[in-house]
N, C-alpha and C positions, 0 to 999 in steps of 0.2 A: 444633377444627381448621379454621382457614379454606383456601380454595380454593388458596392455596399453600402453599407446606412454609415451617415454620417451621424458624428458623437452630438446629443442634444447639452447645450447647456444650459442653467439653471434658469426657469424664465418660458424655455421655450412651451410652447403648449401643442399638445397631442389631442385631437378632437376635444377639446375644453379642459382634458387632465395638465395640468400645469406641473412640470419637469422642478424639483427642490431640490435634487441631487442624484449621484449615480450612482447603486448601488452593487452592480455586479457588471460584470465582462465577461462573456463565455465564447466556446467557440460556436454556439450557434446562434446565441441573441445577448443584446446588453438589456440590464434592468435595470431601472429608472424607481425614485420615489416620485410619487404625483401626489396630488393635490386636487380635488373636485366636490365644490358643493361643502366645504371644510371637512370632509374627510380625505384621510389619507389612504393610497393605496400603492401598489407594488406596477408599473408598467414594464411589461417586457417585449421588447421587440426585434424580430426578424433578422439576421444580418443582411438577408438577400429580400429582394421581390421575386414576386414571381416570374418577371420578364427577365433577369440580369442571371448573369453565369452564378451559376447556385450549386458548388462541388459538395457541399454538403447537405444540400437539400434543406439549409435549415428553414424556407420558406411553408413548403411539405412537412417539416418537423413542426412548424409554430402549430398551422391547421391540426393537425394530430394530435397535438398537445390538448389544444383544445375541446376537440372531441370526446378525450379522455378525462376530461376535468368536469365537463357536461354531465357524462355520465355518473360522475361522485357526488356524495356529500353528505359530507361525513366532519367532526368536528376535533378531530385529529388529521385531515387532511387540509392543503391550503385552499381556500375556495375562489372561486373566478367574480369576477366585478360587471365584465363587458368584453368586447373584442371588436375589430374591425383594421382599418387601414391607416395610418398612415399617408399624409399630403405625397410622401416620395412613393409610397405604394405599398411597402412595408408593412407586414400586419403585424398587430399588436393583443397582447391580450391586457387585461386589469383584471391584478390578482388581489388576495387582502394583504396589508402590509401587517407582517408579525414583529411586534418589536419584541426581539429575543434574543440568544445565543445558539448559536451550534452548539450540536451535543458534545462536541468536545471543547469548545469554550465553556461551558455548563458545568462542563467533569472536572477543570481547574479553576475557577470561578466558586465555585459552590460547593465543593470539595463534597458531594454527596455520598450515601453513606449505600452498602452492597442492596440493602433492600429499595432505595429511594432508584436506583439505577432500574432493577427490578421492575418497580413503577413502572418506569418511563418504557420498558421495554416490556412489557405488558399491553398496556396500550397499544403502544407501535403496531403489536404482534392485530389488537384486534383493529384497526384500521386496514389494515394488512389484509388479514382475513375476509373485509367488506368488499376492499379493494377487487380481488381477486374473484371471490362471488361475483362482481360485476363484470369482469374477464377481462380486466385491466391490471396490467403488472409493471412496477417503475423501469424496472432493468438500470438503474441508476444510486440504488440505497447507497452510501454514506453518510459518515459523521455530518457533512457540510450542507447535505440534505433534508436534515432534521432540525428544527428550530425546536429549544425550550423557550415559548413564551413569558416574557417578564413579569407578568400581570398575574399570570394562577399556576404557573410550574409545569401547563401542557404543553407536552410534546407536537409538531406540528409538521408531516413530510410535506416537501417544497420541490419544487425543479422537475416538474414531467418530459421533458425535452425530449428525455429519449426513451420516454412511455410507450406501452402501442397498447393495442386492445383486440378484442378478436377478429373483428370484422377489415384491422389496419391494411393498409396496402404497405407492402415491403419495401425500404426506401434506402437499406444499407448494399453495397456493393462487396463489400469486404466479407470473410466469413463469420466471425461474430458481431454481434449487435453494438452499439455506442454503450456505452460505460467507462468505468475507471476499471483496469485492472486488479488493482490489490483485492479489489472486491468482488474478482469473479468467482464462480464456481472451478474447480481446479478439472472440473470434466469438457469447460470451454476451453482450456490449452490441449486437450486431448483433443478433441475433436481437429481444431488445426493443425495438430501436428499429423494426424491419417487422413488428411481433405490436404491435405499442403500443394497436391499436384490439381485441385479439383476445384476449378476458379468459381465455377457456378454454384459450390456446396456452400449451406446456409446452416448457421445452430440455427436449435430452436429453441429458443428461451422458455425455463421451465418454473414453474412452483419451487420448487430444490433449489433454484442460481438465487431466487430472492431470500428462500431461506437461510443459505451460504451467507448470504451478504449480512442479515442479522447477526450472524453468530458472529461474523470479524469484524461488524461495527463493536461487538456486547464484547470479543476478547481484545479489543482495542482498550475500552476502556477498566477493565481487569486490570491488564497489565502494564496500561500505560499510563507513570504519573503525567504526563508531559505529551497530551495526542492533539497538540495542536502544531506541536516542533515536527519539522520531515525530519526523523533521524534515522540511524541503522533501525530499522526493525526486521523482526520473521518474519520471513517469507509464510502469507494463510495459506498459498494454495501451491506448493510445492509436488510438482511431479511424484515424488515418492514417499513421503510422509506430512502428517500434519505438524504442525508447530506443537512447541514442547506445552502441556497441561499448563491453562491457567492459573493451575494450584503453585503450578512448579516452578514459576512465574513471580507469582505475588503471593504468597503463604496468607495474605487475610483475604485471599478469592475461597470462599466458602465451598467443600470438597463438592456435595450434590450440583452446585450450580458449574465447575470444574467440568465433572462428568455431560451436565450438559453439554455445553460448550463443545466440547472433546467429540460427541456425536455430531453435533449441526454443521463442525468444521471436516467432516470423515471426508477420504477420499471417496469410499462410496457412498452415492447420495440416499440410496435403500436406506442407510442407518441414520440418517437426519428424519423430524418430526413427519408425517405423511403430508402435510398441510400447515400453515400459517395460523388455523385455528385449534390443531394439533399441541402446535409449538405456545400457543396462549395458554392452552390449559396445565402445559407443562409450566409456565411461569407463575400462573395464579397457583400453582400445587408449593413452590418454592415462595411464594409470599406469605403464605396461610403457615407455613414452617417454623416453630418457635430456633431459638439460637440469636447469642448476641454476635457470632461473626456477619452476619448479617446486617448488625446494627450498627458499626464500625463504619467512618470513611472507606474507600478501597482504597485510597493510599493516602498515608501522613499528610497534610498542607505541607511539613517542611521538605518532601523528597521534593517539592518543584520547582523550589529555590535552591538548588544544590546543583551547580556549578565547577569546571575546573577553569582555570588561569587560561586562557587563550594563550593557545601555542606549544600548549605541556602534552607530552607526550603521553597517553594513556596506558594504563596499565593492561598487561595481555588478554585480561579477561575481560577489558572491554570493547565495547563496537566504540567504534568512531563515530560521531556525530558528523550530520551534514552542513554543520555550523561550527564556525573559528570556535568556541569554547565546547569543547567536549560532553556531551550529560552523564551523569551518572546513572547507574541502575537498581531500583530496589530487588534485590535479589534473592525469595525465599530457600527457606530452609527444609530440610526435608518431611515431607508427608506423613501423615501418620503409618504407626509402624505394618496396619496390614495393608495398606499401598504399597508398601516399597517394589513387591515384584514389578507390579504396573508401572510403578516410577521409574524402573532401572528399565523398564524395557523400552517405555520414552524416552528416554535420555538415549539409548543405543539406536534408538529410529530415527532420532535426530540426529547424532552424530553419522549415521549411515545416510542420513539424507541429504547430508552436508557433503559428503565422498560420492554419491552415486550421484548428487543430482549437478556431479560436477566434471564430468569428460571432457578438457578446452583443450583443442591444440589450433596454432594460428594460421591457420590456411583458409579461404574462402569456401572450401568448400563446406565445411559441417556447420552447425547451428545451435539457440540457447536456453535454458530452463527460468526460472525465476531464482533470485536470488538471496538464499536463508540467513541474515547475518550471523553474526556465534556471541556467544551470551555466556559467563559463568553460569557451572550445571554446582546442581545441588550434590554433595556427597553419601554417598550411602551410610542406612544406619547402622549405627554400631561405633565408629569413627571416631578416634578424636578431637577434642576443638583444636582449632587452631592458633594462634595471636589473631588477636583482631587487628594488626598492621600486616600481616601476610595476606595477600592478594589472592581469590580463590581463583582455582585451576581454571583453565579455559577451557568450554567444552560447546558441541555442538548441540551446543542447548539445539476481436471482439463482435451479419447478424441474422436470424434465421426466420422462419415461420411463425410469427405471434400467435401461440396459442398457449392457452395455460393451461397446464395439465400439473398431475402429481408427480414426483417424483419415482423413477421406475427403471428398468433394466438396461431400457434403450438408448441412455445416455450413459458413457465410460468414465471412468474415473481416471483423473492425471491433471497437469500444474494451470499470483505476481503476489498501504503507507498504511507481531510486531508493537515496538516499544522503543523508545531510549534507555540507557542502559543505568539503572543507581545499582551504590554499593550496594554492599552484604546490608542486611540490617545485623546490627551489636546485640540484638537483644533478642533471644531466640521465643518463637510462641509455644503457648503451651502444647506439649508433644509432641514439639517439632525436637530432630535429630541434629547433633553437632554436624559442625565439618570437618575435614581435615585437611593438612595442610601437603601441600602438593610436594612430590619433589618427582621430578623429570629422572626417568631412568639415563644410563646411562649408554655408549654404545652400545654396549652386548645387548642390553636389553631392550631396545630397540629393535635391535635385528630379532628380538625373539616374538616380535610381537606383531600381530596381525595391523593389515592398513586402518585400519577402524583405532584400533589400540592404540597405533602410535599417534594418530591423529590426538586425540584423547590425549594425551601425555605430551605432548609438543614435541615430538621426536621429529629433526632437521630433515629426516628423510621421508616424509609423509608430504603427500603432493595433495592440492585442494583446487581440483577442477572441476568446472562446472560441465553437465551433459548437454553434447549435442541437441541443440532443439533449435525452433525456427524465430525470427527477431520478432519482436513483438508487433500485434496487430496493427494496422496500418503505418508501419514504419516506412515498407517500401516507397508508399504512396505520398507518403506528407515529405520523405527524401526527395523524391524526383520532381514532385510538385509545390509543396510548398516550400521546403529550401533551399532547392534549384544543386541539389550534391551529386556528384559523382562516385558511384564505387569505386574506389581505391585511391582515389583521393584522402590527401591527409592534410591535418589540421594543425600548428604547432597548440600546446594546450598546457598550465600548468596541472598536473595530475593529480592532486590533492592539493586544495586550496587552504587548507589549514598547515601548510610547509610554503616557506618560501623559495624563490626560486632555486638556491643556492646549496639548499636544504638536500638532505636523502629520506624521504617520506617511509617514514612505518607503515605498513598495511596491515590488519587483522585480515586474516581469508574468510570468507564468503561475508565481511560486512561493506556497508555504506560509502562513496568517497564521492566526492563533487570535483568537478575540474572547470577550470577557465580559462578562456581563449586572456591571455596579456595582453596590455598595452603595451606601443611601439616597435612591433612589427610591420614590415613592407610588403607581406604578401597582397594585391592587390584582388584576389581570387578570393582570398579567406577575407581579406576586409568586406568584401561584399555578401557573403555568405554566411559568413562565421566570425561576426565582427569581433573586436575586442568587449571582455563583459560577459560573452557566451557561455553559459553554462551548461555542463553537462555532469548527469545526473548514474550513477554507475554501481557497480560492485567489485572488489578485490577479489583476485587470486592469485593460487601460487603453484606452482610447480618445479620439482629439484632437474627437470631436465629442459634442454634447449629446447627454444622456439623460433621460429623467424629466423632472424639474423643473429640473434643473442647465442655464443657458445655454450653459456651455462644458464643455471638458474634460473628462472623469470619469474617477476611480477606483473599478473595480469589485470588488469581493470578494463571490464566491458560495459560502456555507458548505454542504456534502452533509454534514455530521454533528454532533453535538448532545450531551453527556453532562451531563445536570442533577446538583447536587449527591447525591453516594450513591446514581444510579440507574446502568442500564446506557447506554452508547452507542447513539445511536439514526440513522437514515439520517434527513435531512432537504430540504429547499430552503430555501435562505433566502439574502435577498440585500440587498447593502448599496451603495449610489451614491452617493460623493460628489466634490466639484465637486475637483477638482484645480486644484493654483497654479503645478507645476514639472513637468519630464517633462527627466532627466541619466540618459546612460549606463544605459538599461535600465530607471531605476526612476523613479515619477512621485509625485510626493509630494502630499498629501489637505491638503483647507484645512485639517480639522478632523479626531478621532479618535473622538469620541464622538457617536454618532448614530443614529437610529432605523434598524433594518431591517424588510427586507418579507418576510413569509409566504408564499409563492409557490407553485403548482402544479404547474407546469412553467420551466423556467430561461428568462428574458428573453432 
């Protein structure tokens, strides 16, 4: 037996649970369907033992897990079966097997209606709430973590891995806790960027990071027809402001539940619910709430089938997808009329978030924010319509002390799978305001207008870099160790994989771009490291001044993550400059596509 668990296959038997198939891969345990006594259940087991090199402690994570799941039970949570070893040593638990969907399979499956989502997040909220009474907190919420069971429509949170409890022993080396980023709290990238010199400083995971994580699962599914696609989306936890209103997003996100939203996602955590049971009774207040927006799908079934032609160039107001055929976005219309201040001042907080949260020049020494893609903004009211073939303007739309506490003063506010992008809808809702149809000043008036302004207006001379900040949590560590990289080391890589090689790649600035390592290359360095197949996972920018080597212009793309052929995804740095020949409407198009990047430290 070597130092990790070998893959069971179908057949094989775990203390009498007989192995039917495999259902998960993680990076600290695989999970198994089993079979015992004709019922079926969920096995999950260990990557390590407890004797064999264990960099993730996931053997300490299983036992932990367990502990935590002890402590539950609750009929919104997954429940435990049994636990023990493993013939190789490997502990394992037996969980119940849910036969369901992720809540974002759910959300395009079942095309649910604003209240039926409500529901499920209701619930959530009071499992949630038991959860925590018991002094146990997931630190893990996501869509992929929540099962709708097939059988009665309950909702079911799954995956305690990276659970702790009050009593846990601390088992993270890094400064923040194991999670997905997109789903942090934006006060856990603050914390590491003022600890960044302070190896021993730990967050301390709060009541507030789990409520954060509610609100960007609940504006995930708001705004997104399509949350099972990785596409461009908003950045939730952006350094300097939140993502644009729910409302402003999808016009049938019902205004009160917008407003929530708008709170649970604040930079500061004081204005999120006090509590998890807080935030229930804030849910059960918007269910008991007459209104048929409410009673509507949250998006059309037809926005999910809506597709462009692989290969077509997107129009400027859209993000680019992380997939060969582009998505569209359903795009609302503007707010009712006594919104519009708050609307307009969203829309200018995102656009400002898009410029401040964006300072990049290419040198090793400075560092990175998360990455806001750009979305068509809603037009102010008053407005003319537009043609409905005129494209709307482009605008700027991880661990610490386990203890649960409330949220409160002593943790700061600051900044990581947001929407794919559909059209306008044609058909305006009731009260909603026209658009209007954009036209790009011209020089002079460009020169007259502030950075924010011209950004807004796609004016050539508006530059879209991202701010100094540090690469994401555990990049250094999975770089050095698990894929053996050297800083400054480069990679040859095509830079958007939706251009061929041959091609000059369009960029939107601050959206989505995927790159891959080619086939037929001879670097024998990168074929061992950075095989061909390799993908890397990024965000565009742009800048009207030199960088690097480049005399003029550049296009910037900085990839934070990495999945080599058949291994797990990994946090990365890694960055790509090249000289740019066009800058229309938001996006700035790259001499070339295919070209060496750089291994980096911290983000230029």
């Amino acid at each position: 037996m070597t130092a990790t668990l070998l893959r069971l296959p179908s057949g094989a038997v775990v203390d009498g649970w007989r192995v039917t198939g495999e259902l998960g891969n993680g990076g600290f345990a695989v999970v198994y369907r089993v079979e015992k006594n004709g019922i079926q259940s969920a096995l999950k087991i260990a990557r390590h033992r407890e004797t064999s090199g264990d960099l993730k402690k996931t053997h300490a994570r299983t036992l932990r897990e367990l502990t935590a799941l002890l402590l539950l039970d609750h009929p919104n949570i997954v429940g435990h079966r049994g636990y023990g070893y493993a013939e190789s040593g490997n502990a394992y638990l037996a969980l119940d097997y849910v036969e369901g969907w992720t809540l974002a399979e759910w959300k395009e499956r079942k095309h649910p209606t604003v209240r039926e989502i409500l529901t499920v997040f209701d619930k959530l909220c009071a499992a949630l709430s038991y959860m925590h009474g018991r002094g146990v907190l997931h630190r893990d919420l996501k869509p992929s973590n929540v099962l709708i069971r097939k059988s009665d429509g309950e909702p079911v949170i799954i995956d305690f891995s990276c659970a702790t409890h009050t009593l846990a022993e601390e088992l993270t080396e890094g400064g923040l806790p194991p999670g997905t980023d997109r789903f942090r709290a934006p006060e856990q990238f603050q914390f590491l960027r003022e600890h960044k010199d302070e190896h021993r400083a730990r967050y301390a995971f709060k009541v507030a990071d789990e409520i954060f994580a509610v609100g960007a699962m609940l504006y995930e599914l708001l705004t997104d027809p399509r949350p099972t696609e990785f596409n461009g989306r908003f950045a939730l936890n952006s350094p300097v402001a939140p993502p644009p209103a729910a409302r402003a997003v999808n016009a049938r996100a019902p205004e009160a539940l917008s407003d929530l939203v708008d709170d649970i996602l604040s930079r500061d955590p004081k204005r999120r619910p006090v509590d998890t049971e807080a935030l229930r009774r804030e849910f059960s207040e918007l269910l008991a709430a007459p209104g048929s927006d409410y009673d509507v799908p949250a998006h059309a079934p037809s926005e999910q089938r809506q597709v462009e032609p692989a290969g077509s160039v997107p129009p400027a107001a859209l993000v680019p997808s992380l997939h060969p055929a582009p998505l569209k976005r359903h795009v609302s219309l503007m707010p009712r009329s006594r919104d519009t201040r708050r609307w307009l001042a969203g829309v200018v907080v995102a656009v400002v978030a898009l410029v401040a949260a964006a300072a990049f020049w290419f040198r090793p020494e400075a560092s990175p924010p998360q990455s806001p893609p750009v979305i068509a903004t809603p037009t102010p009211p008053g407005t003319a319509r537009s043609s409905p073939s005129t494209p709307p303007a482009p605008g700027m739309s991880p661990t610490g002390p386990a203890s649960v506490s409330t949220p409160g003063p002593e943790i700061v506010a600051a900044p990581k799978e947001g929407s794919p992008v559909k059209t306008p809808s044609l058909e305006a809702p009731p009260q909603a305001a026209p658009r209007m149809q954009k036209r790009p000043p011209g020089a002079a008036g460009c020169a007259s207008l502030s950075l924010v302004a011209a950004l807004a207006a796609g004016c050539p001379g508006s530059q879209i870099r991202p701010e100094a900040f540090t690469c994401p949590a555990g990049a250094e560590r999975a770089m050095r160790e698990e894929l053996h990289w050297e800083v400054r080391e480069t990679f040859l890589v095509i830079a958007d994989d939706r251009y061929g090689t041959n091609e000059s790649p369009w960029l939107t600035a601050g959206a989505a771009v995927v790159a891959v390592v080619p086939k037929g290359h001879d670097d024998p360095r990168a074929v061992q490291v950075a095989p061909p197949g390799t993908r890397f996972y990024g965000t565009a920018y742009y800048t009207p001044h030199p960088m690097g080597i480049n005399e003029g212009p550049t296009a910037v793309i900085r990839y934070d993550r990495v999945k080599l052929p058949g291994q797990d995804e990994q946090p990365v740095c890694f960055v790509v400059a090249m000289p740019a020949k066009d800058f229309k409407d938001g996006r700035v198009q790259a001499v070339a596509n295919i070209i060496r990047g750089k291994v980096v430290d911290r983000w230029p």
